[in-house]
ROVOTOR-250037 format. One line per 3 residues: number of its first residue (from 1); for each residue y, z, x of C-alpha. Coordinates in steps of 0.001 Angstrom, whole numbers, plus 500000, padded with zeros to 6 digits. Layout:
N
NUM> Y Z X  ...
# end
This chain:
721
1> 500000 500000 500000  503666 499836 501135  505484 502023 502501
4> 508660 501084 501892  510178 500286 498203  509867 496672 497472
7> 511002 494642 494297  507464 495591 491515  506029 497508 494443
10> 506053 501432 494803  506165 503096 498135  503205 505094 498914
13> 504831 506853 501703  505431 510636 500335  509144 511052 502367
16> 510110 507696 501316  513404 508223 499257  513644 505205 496540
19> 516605 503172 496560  519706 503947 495168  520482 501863 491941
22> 523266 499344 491761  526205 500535 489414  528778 498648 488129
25> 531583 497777 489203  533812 496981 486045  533006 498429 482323
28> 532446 494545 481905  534439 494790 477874  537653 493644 477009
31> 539995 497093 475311  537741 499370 477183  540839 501874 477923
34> 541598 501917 474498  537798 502473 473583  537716 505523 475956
37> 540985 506818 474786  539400 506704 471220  536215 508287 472420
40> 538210 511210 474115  540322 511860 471229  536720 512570 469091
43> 535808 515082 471523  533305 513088 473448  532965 512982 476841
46> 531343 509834 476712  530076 506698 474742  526252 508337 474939
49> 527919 511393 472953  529088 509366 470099  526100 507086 469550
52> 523799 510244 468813  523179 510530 465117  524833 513674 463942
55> 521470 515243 463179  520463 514753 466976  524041 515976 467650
58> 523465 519423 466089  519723 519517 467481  520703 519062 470928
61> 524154 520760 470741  522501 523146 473787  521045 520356 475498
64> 524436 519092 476430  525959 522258 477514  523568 523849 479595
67> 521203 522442 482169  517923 521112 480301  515111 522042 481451
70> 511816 519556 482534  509642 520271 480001  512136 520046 477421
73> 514252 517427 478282  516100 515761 475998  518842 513556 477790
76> 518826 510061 477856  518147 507779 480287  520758 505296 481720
79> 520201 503683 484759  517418 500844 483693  519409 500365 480401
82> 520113 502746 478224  517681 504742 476446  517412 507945 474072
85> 514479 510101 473138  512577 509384 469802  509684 510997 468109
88> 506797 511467 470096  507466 510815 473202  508925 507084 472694
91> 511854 506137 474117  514714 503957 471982  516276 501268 473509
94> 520235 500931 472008  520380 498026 470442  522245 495992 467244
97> 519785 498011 464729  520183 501944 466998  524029 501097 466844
100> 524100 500812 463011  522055 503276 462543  524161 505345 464753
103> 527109 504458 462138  525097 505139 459126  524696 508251 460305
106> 527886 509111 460508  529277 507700 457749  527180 509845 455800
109> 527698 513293 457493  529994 515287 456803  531676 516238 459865
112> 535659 515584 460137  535141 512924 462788  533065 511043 460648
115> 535259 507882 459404  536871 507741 462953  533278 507954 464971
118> 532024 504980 462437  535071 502951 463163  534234 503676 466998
121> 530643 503240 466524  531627 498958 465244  533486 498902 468629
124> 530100 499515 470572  527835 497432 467892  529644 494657 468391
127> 529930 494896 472543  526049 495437 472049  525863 492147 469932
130> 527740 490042 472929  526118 491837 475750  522757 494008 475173
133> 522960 495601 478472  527287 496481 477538  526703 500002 476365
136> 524517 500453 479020  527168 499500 481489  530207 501542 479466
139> 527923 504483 479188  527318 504331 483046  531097 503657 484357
142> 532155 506758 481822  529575 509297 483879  530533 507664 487594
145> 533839 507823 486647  533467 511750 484924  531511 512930 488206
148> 534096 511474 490644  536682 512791 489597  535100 516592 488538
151> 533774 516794 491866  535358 518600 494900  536475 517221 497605
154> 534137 517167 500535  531049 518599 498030  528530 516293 497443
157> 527466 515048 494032  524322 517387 492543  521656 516434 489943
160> 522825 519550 487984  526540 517988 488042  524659 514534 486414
163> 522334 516404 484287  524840 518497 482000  526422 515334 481030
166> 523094 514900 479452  521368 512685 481590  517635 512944 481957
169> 516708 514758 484863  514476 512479 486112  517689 510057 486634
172> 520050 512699 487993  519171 512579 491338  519476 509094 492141
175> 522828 508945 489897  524098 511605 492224  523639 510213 495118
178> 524703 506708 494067  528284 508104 493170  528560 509681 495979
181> 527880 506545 497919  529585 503728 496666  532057 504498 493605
184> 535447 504419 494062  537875 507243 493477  540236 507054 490871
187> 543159 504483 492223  544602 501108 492202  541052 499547 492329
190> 539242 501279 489570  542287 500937 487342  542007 496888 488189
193> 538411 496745 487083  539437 498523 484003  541865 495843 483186
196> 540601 492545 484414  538695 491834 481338  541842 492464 479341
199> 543835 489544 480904  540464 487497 481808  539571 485098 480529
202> 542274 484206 479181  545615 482553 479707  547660 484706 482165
205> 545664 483333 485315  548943 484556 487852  548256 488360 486345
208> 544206 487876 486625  544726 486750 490124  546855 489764 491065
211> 543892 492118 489425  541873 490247 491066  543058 491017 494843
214> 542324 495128 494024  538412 493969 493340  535447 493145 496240
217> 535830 489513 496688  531905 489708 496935  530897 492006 494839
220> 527429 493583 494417  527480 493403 490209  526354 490222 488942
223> 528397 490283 486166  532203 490727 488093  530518 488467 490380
226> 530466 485343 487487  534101 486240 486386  535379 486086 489906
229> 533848 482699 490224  535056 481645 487086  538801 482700 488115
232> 538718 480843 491369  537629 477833 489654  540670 478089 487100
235> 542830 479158 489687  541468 476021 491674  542112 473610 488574
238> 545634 474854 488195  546152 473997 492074  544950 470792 491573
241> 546841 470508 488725  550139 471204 490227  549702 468906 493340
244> 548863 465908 490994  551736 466811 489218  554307 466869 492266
247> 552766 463449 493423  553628 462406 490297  556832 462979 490244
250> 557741 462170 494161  556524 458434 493489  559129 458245 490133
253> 556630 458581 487386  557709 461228 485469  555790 460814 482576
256> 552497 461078 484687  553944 464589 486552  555026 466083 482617
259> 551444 465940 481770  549998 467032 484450  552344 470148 484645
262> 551874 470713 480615  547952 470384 481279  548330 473364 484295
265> 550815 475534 482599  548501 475407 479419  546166 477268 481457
268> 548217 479564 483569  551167 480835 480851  552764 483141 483106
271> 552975 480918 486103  556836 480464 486647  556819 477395 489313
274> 554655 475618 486643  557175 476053 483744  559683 475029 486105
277> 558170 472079 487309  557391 470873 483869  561566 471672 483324
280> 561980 469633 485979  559594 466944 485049  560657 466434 481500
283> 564582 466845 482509  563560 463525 483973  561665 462261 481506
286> 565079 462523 478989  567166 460853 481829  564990 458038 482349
289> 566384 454374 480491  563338 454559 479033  563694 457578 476964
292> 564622 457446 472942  567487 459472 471006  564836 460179 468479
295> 561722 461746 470892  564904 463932 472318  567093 466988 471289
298> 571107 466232 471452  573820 469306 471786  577498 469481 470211
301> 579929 471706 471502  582303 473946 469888  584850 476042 472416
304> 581936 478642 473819  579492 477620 471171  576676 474801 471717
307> 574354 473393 468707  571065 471938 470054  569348 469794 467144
310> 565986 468366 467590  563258 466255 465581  559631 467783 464612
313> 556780 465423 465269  555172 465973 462104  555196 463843 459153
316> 556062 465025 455820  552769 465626 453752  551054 467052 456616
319> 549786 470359 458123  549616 471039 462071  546261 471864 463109
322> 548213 475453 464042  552116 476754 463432  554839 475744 466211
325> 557266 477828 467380  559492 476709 469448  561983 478152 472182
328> 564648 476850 472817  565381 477545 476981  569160 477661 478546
331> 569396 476574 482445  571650 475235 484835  571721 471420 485604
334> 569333 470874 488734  568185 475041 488582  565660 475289 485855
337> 563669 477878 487479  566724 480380 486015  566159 479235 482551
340> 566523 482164 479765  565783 481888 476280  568402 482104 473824
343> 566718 481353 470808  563016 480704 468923  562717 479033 465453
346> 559719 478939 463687  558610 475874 461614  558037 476997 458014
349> 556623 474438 456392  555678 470713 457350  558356 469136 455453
352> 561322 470426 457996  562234 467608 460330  565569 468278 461320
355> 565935 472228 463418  568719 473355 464695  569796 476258 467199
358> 572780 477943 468344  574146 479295 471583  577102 481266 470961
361> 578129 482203 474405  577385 479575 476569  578390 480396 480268
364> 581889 478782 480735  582051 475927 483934  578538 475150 484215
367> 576961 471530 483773  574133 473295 481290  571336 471833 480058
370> 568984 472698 477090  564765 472120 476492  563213 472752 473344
373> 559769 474198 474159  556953 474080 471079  554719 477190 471233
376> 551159 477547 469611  550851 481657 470428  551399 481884 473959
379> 550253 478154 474660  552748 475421 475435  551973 472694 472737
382> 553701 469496 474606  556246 468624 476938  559665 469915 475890
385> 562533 468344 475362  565518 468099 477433  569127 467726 476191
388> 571703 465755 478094  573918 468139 480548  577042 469557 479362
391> 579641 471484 480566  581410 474161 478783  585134 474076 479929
394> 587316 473794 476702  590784 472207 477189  594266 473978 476575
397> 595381 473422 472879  599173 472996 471518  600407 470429 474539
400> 603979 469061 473981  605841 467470 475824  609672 467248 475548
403> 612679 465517 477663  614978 468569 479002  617785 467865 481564
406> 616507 466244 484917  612894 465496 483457  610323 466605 481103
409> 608888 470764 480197  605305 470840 479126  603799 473424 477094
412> 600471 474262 476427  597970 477355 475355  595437 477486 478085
415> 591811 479304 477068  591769 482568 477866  589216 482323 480489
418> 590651 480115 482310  591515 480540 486251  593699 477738 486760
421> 595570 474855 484882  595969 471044 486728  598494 469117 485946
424> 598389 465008 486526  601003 462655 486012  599931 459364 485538
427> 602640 456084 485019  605649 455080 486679  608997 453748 484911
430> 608206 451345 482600  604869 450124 484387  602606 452538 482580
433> 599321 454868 483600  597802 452362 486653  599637 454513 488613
436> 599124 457730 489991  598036 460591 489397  600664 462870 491122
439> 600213 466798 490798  602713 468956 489072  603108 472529 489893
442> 603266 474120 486827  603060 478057 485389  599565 479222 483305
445> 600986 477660 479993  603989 475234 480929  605398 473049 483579
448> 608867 471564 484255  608486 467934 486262  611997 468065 487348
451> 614235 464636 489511  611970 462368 487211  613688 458753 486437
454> 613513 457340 483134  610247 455895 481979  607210 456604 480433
457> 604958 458953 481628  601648 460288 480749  600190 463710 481767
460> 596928 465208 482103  596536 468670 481952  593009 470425 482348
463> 591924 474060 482416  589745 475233 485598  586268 477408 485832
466> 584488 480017 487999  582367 476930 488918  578657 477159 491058
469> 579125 477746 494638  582332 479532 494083  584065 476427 493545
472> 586044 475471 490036  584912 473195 487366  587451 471579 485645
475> 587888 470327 481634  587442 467042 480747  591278 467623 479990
478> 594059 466348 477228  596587 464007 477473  600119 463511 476556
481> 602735 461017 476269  606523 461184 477161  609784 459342 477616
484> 611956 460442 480326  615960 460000 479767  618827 459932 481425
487> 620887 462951 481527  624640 463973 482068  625533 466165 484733
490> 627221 469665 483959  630503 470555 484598  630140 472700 487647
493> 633429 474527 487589  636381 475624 484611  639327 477516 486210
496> 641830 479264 483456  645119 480248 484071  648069 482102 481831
499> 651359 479941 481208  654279 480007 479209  657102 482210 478958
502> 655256 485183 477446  651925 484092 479194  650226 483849 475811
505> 648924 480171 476771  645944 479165 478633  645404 476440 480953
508> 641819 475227 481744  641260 472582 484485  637889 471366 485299
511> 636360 468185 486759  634899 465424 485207  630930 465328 485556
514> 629618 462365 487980  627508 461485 485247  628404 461230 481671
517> 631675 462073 479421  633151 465925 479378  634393 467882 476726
520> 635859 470951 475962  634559 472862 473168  635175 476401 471543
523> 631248 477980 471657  630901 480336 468855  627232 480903 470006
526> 625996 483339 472966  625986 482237 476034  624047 479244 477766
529> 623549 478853 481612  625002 475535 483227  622672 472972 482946
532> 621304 473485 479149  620075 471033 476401  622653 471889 474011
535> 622557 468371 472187  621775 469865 468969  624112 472011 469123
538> 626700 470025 470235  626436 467890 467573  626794 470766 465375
541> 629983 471929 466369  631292 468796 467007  631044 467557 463283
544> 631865 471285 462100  635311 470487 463886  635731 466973 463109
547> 635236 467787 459175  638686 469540 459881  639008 472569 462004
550> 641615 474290 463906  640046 472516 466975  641693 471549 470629
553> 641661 467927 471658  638023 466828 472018  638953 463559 473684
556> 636091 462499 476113  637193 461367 479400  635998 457810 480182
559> 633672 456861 482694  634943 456610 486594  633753 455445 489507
562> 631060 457471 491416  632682 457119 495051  636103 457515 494125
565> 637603 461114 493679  637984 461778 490196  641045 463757 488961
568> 640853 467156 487827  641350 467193 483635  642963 470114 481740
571> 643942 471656 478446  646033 473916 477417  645453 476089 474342
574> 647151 478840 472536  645238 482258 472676  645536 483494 469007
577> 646318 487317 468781  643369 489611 468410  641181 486775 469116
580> 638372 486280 471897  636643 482709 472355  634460 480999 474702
583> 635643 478008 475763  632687 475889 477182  632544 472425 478898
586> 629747 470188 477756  628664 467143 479377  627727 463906 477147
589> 625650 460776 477876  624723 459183 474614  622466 461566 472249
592> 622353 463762 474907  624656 466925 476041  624239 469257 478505
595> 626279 472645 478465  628803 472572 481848  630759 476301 482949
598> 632464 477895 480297  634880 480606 480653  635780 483484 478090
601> 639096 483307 476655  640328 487406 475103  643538 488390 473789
604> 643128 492031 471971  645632 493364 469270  648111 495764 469903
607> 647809 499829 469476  648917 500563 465978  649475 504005 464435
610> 649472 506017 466753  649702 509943 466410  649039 512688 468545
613> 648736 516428 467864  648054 519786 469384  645046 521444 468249
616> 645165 524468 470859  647248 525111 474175  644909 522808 475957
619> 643242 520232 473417  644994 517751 471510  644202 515072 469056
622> 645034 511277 469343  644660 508910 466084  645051 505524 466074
625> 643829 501991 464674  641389 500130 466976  642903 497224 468447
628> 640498 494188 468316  638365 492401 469312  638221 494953 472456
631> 635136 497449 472941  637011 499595 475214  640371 501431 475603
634> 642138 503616 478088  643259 506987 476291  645487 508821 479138
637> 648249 511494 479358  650471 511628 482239  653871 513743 482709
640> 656162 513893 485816  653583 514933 488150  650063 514461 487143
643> 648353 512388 484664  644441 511835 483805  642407 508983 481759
646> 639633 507986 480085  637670 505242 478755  636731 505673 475027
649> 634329 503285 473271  634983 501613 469851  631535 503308 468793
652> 632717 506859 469673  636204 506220 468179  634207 505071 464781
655> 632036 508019 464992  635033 510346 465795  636998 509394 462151
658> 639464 506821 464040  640335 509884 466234  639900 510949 469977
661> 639967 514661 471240  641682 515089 474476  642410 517716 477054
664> 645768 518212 477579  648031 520629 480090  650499 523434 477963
667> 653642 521188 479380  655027 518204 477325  653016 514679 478353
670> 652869 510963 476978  650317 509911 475799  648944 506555 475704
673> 646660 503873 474496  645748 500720 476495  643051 498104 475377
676> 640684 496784 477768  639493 493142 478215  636113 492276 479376
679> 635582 491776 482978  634535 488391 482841  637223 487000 480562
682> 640775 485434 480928  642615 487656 478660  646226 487851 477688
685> 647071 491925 478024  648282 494091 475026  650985 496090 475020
688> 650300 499962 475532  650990 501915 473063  653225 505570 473967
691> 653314 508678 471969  655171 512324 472967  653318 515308 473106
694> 655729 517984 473357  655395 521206 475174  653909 524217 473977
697> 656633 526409 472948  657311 529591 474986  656191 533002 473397
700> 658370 535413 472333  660174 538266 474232  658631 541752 473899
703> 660834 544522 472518  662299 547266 474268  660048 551332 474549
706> 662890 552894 472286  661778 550609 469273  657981 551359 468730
709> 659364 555788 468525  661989 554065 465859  659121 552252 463326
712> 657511 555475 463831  660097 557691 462499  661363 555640 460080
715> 657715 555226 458665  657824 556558 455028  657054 559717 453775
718> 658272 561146 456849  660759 564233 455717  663780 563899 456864
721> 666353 566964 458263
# end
């Protein structure tokens, strides 16, 4: 006989130890986490636990907590399948039929657990039904993986530590020392062969692969050995796959390389270089001449917004085999490896042709482009399809364009996220746009393009974008049209002087401009710098004072040579009392007037009833009417010697009644009232108005000692001697 253990022959040898048995090395079932968490939450340590019939349970309830003994050993037996003790002396296999009757069993006791342990107990019938050898191999990971992780570190497995899980003794031994030998410790690896069956097979092939790396790449179990093999070969297809593909689409054929990436990415659904090269493929495939509007998907753009509209395949009247979803995918032109998803639209019925998505916030300067991917579950149905590239850089809105002295202003409203605003001026005088373009510096919503001749012009203003690369992506831009004219030049300078024997006359001398007629006009509006577009209002005014106004002589000056010295004009004008005007020179050169220097012209009224009084030794109260049109006075007293002044306000003197409170010394003073002009008018002075204040009169002497005994004696009822 042998001596050593050989396959169907037994050593004879009496030390001869027989060989350790081969465990597994996965569970080898797909949910088996979830089936042990299920297990646990019963109460049983294991899957052997659960598939005793509750009778059995309660028999053996001390064979599973305490050590059994040999002669009455009732644990099951597990290593060559897995088998339980029957009636006399027979061992049961578990099968289909043990499993059910397992569940019938506990759907008819009474215990708590029952309902849950039957739904449990289908879990393992059906892994018995694919596999007759699966509970065996659940029932054996559970007690490897119970007995390597209950056992000390550094102390050896024992056959008691195997038995009071309720193994047969007979198999404790060799369980023991298997452990011990060559199953892993919790980790990284046993937590991989817990999970490959959940992602294989199946379609995430880049996640099986990366389970795959924690497992023996030759492993001892039959069964991991098969789905290993099987993996490789996908993972081997896919490869192929993909290098067909690329071929493809290096010699120009992009039809060829969009089905060979749809055929690898259907098997390997979380493969990222394969979605992008079938992106890549079929963004091709939509720019080729070849392509139809109709097999496509086609965007609109609205500001930020984008609509994507695309055609279903289907024909009305039918039903897909399955229901399409399908995503629609964002991504930059030439990057679709960074596409995101913005939207997914499910197909309700067969009869909707026409689907539509939107993309609210589409990044702003970016040439984006969209692909419609159709979806059966997880698996891509066809090649998607890939929308033309557009770029999201709205224009400015509200551009105008208006002739203002020495050119044309533009005005626009630039989009609030833009970074910079071009402006192109296309067109010389009177050749038109073949011209050009010339850059004008402008502001963020308006230009001036100043020294311009006359002529049409067109300009071309576009709004800039944080572009890729840091560089800016502009708008496709608006245009507008303008005529440029030919403008007066302002007056530069109006000089005013007082004449006449009382010096209530002005005279106003100012130089023709070298370009256009001059005229002097009285402005009853504010203020307007040299240089202005006043020819509305010039034309205004002017027919205001030719329908019969008090006006001066508005005779324009005719035209003079540019290189000889023009003569200085003038005008002299009477300065009505209590009057202030702004006299302003405006330049004319057909329609158009430009406002020249102007000067302000002021005569205030004179002080009129005024009145002074004392009100204590030292305060004193001035009255008097304002004298307009001035908005300041000088209030002052002054005597021989001294004198002080102040400048009072037309809004205090209103607020005051008409009156002013002054300090004044005990001594008689004048007092007087002078208005003020402006500083930057040509006025004719008022005369100041005077008024005494006289002095505050002296007390009276004190009488002499002799009087005060006199009142006291003659005080009556005094008796008298």
């Amino acid at each position: 006989m042998a001596t050593t253990w050989r396959p169907g022959v037994r050593a004879t040898g009496s030390g001869t130890p027989p060989p350790l048995p081969v465990l597994p090395q996965f569970p080898g079932m797909r949910g088996y986490t979830q089936l042990r968490r299920a297990i646990r939450d019963l109460g049983f340590r294991h899957a052997a636990e659960l598939l005793r019939e509750p009778g059995r349970q309660r028999a053996a309830g001390g064979v599973f907590g305490t050590l059994p003994k040999a002669e009455t050993d009732d644990g099951f037996r597990v290593l060559d399948g897995l088998w339980f003790p029957g009636r006399g002396g027979l061992w049961q296999r578990v099968d289909v039929p043990f499993v059910r009757r397992a569940r019938d069993a506990w759907q008819a006791s009474a215990d708590p657990r029952a309902l849950t342990a039957a739904a449990v107990t289908d879990i393992l019938e059906t892994l018995t039904r694919d596999d007759p050898m699966g509970p065996r191999r659940v029932v054996l990971w559970e007690l490897c993986c119970l007995l390597k992780d209950g056992a000390v570190a550094g102390t050896p497995t024992t056959a008691d530590d195997v038995a009071a899980l309720g193994v047969h003794r007979s198999e404790a031994r060799l369980l023991a020392a298997a452990v011990d030998a060559v199953f892993p410790a919790d980790g990284a690896p046993r937590r991989a062969a817990e999970e490959i069956n959940d992602v294989w097979p199946g379609l995430r092939l880049r996640r099986a692969e990366h389970v795959a790396e924690l497992l023996p790449a030759a492993p001892d179990d039959h069964a991991l050995a098969a789905l290993l093999r099987a993996l490789r070969a996908r993972s081997a297809k896919v490869r192929f796959l993909a290098y067909a593909a690329r071929r493809s689409q290096e010699d120009g054929d992009p039809r060829a390389a969009s089905g060979a990436w749809l055929r690898a990415l259907r098997q390997a659904t979380d493969a990222p270089e394969l979605r992008t090269g079938l992106l890549r493929a079929a963004t091709a495939l939509a720019d080729a001449p070849s392509s139809t509007e109709k097999a496509g998907a086609w965007v609109r753009t609205q500001d930020r917004g984008v609509g994507v509209s695309w055609r279903t395949p289907h024909v009305p009247g039918t039903h897909p085999a399955a229901p399409v979803t399908y995503a629609v995918l964002r991504f930059d032109d030439d990057a679709p490896q960074a596409a995101t998803e913005i939207a997914k639209v499910d197909v309700v019925g067969p009869e909707a042709r026409l689907l539509e998505a939107h993309d609210p916030a589409a990044p702003l300067g970016r040439a984006l482009r969209y692909a419609v991917l159709p979806l059966r579950g997880e698996r891509v149905a066809g090649v998607p399809r890939v929308t033309a590239p557009v770029l999201i850089a709205p224009d400015v809105t509200e551009l105008t364009a208006r002739p203002v002295p020495g050119g044309l202003r533009l005005r626009w409203r630039p989009h609030p996220a833009a970074t910079e605003v071009r402006v192109l001026r296309y067109g010389k005088p009177d050749v038109g746009a073949a011209h050009g373009p010339d850059h004008v510096l402008g502001g963020p919503d308006g230009a001036v393009d100043p020294a311009l001749d006359p002529g049409s012009y067109t300009y071309e203003v576009s709004c800039g974008y944080p572009g890729p690369g840091g560089g800016v992506a502009w708008s496709p831009g608006v245009r507008v049209s303008a005529r440029a004219e030919r403008w007066p030049t302002p007056v530069e300078k109006l000089t005013a002087e007082r004449v006449g024997e009382a010096g209530d006359r002005l005279l106003l001398r100012w130089h023709p401009p070298r370009r256009g007629r001059s005229t002097l006009l009285p402005w009853p509006e504010g203020p307007v710098a040299p240089g202005t577009d006043v020819s509305e209002r010039f034309a205004r005014i002017a027919a205001g004072l030719a329908a019969g106004g008090d006006a001066p002589d508005l005779r324009a000056e005719a035209p003079r040579l540019r290189w000889r010295e023009e003569p200085a004009q003038h005008l002299e004008l009477p300065v009505p009392p209590a009057g202030r005007m702004r006299m302003t020179a405006v330049s004319v050169l057909g329609e158009r007037a430009v406002a020249g220097a102007s000067v302000v012209v002021e005569r205030p009224d004179s002080v009129r009833n005024l009145t002074v009084r004392r009100l204590s030794a030292d305060r004193a109260l001035v009255r008097f009417a304002w004298p307009e049109p001035t908005v300041l006075v000088l209030v002052s007293w002054h005597d021989a010697t001294r004198g002080v002044a102040h400048r009072v306000a037309r809004t205090r003197h209103l607020a005051s009644g008409g009156a002013v409170e002054l300090a004044v010394p005990e001594t008689a003073c004048t007092v007087s009232v002078t208005p003020l002009s402006r500083p930057d008018a040509v006025a004719v002075p008022a005369p100041t108005a005077h008024a005494e204040l006289p002095a505050l009169p002296p007390p009276p002497p004190a009488p002499p000692p002799w009087w005060h005994r006199w009142r006291r004696w003659l005080r009556p009822g005094r008796p008298r001697a």
